[in-house]
ZALUM-710692 format. One line per field, with one value per residue (C-alpha): y negated, z, x negated; chain; residue number from 1; residue in three letters. Coordinates in nm, 4 decimals, always signed. Each point is the difference from the previous one (the first is absolute). Example, Ala and Ser with C-alpha at 12.3 -4.5 7.8 and 13.67 -1.06 7.14 Angstrom:
<rs>
v <- [+0.4500  -0.3440]
w <- [+0.7800  -0.0660]
u <- [-1.2300  -0.1370]
kette <- [A  A]
nr <- [1  2]
rest <- [ALA  SER]
</rs>
This chain:
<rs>
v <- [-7.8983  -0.1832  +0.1687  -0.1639  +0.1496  -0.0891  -0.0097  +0.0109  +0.1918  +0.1461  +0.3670  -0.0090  -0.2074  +0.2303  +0.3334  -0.1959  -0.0199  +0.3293  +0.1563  -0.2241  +0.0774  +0.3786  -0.0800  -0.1457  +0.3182  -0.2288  -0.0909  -0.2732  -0.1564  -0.0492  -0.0844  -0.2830  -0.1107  +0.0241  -0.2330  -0.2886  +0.0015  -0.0814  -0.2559  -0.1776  -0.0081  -0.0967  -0.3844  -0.2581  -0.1533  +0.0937  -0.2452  -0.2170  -0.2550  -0.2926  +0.0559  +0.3035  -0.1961  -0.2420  +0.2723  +0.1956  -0.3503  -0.1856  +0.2614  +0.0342  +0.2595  -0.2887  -0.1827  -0.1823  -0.0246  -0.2462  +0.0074  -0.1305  -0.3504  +0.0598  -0.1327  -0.3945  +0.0133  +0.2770  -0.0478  +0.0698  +0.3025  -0.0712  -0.0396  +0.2028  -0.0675  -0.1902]
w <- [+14.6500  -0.3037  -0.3441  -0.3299  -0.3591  -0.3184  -0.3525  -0.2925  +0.0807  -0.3763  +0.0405  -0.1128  +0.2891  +0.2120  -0.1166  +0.0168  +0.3714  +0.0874  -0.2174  +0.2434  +0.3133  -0.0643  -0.0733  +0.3232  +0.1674  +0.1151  -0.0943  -0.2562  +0.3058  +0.1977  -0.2795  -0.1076  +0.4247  -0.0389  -0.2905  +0.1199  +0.3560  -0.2001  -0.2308  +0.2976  +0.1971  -0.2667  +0.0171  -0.2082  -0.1129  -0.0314  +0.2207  -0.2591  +0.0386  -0.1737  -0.1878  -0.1265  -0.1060  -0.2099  -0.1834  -0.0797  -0.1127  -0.1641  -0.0368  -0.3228  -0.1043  -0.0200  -0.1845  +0.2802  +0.0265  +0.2023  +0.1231  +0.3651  -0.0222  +0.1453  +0.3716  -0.0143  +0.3399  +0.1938  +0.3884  +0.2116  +0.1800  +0.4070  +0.2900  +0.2901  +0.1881  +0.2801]
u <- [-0.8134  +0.1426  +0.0435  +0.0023  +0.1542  -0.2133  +0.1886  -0.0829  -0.3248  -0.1115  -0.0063  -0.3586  -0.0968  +0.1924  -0.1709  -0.3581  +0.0731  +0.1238  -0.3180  -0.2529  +0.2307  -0.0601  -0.3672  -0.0013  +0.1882  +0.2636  +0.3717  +0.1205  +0.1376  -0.2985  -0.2031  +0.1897  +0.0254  -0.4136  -0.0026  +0.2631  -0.1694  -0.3582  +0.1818  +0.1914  -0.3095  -0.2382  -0.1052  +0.1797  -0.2722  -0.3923  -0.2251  -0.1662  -0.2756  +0.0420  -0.3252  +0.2179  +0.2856  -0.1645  -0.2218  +0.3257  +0.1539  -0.2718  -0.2954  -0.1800  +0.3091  +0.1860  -0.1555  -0.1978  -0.3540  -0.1965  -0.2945  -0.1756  -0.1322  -0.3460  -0.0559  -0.1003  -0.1972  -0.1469  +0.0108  -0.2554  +0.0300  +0.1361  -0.2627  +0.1106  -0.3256  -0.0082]
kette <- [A  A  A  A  A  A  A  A  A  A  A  A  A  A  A  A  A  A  A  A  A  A  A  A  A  A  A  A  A  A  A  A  A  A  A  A  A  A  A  A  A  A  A  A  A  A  A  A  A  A  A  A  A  A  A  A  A  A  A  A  A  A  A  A  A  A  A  A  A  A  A  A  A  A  A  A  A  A  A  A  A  A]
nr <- [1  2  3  4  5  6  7  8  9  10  11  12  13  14  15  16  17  18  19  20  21  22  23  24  25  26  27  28  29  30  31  32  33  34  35  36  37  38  39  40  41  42  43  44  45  46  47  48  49  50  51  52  53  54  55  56  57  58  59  60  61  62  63  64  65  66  67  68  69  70  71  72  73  74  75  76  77  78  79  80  81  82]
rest <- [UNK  UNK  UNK  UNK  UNK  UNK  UNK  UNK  UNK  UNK  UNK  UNK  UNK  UNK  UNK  UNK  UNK  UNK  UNK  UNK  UNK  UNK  UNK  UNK  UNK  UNK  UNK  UNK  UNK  UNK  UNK  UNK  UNK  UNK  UNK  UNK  UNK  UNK  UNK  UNK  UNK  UNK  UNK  UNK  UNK  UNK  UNK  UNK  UNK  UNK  UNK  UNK  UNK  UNK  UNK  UNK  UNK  UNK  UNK  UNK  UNK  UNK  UNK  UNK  UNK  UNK  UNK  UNK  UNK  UNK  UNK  UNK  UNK  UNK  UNK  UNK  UNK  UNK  UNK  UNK  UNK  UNK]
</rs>
């Protein structure tokens, strides 16, 4: 198994984590393996339709507000009858 050293770690942060490590009724150690296995195998990137990414770029927040053209023609509806 590899190990890794963290500097620098504020002593606040550090004492944050043991307090939820004892909540947890395990050690600083395993707590902190529990959190970098759920951030290494957390997706990159959330699935987005592209619906979604236009509303978060151009949506009405931003600024952006059009609205639907109404339908020219209305089609009849299909025949499956023989």
């Amino acid at each position: 198994m590899a190990s890794i050293t963290i500097r620098d770690l504020p002593d606040s942060t550090k004492e944050g984590l043991r307090r939820r490590a004892a909540q947890a009724g395990i050690s600083l150690e395993a707590y902190a393996r529990q959190i970098l296995r759920a951030a290494s195998t957390a997706s990159v990137a959330p699935s987005s339709t592209l619906a979604d990414i236009s509303r978060e770029c151009f949506g009405p927040d931003h600024g952006v507000d059009l609205e639907m053209a109404p339908r020219a023609t209305k089609r009849p509806p299909v025949d499956f009858a023989p």
